[in-house]
N, C-alpha and C positions, 0 to 999 in steps of 0.2 A: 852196570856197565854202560858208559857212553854209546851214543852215537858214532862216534868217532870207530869207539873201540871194535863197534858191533862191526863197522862197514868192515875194518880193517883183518877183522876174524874172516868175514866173507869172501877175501882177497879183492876186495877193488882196490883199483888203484887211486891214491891220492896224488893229488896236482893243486899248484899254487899257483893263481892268477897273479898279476904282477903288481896289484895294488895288496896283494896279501889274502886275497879272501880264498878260501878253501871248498875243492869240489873234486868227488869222485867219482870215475866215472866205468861201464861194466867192461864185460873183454869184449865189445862191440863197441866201445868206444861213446854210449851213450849214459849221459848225467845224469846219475841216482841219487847224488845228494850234493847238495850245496851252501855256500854262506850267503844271508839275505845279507844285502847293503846297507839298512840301515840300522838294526839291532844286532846283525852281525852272529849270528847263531846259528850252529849247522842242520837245516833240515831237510827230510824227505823230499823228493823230487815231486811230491803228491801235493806237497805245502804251495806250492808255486803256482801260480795261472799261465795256460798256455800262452806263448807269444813267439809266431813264427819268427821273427829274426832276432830273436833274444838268442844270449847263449845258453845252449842245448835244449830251446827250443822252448828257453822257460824265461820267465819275468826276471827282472832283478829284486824285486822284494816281494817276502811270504808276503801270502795270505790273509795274514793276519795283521801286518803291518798296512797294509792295501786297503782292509778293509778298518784302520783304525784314521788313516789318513782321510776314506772317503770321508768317514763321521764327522770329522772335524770338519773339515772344507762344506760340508751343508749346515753343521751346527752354525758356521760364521756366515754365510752365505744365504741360509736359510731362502730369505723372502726371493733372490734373484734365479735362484732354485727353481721355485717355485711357478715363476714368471715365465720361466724359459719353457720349464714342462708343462705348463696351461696351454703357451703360442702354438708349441707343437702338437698336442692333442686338437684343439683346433682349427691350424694347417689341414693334418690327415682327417680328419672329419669333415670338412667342409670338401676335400678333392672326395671321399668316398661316398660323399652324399651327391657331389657333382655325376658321376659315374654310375649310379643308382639309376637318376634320376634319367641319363639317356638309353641306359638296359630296358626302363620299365616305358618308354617313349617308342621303342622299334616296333 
């Protein structure tokens, strides 16, 4: 049995966004299950990462797509990646060592 089939055995209710993507939601009116955007497949509300002003309070694409999308973007990116996460380790290392330095001074 689908997804589909399963929600629909449970009585939630199905609703059609207006670009087509499909999501249903409980008798509280909150999103159990939905279509990601970009593979387009209906899943679990659990697949999604929270995001406050997303609709129902969830991402537009799984999990899984988010985190296929991260891999790429550092695969290409790699060395700038990298660059960016060193300046910041020490940024905060150098203010924490500042801060240190006037605790151990009082």
């Amino acid at each position: 049995m689908s997804l589909r089939e399963e929600l629909l055995a449970q009585e939630y209710d199905e609703r059609t966004k207006p670009r087509g993507f499909v999501y249903f939601t409980d008798a509280d009116g909150q999103v159990v299950a939905k279509t990601c955007r970009k593979c387009r497949e209906l899943k679990q509300a659990e697949n999604y990462h929270y995001k406050s002003d997303g609709f129902g309070q969830l991402g537009p694409y799984c999990k899984v797509c988010v985190s296929d999308r991260d891999r790429e973007y550092y695969v290409t990116n790699r060395e700038r990646v990298k660059r960016v996460k060193n300046a910041y380790y020490h940024r905060k290392r150098s203010k924490q060592l500042s801060l240190n330095l006037f605790r151990n001074s009082e």
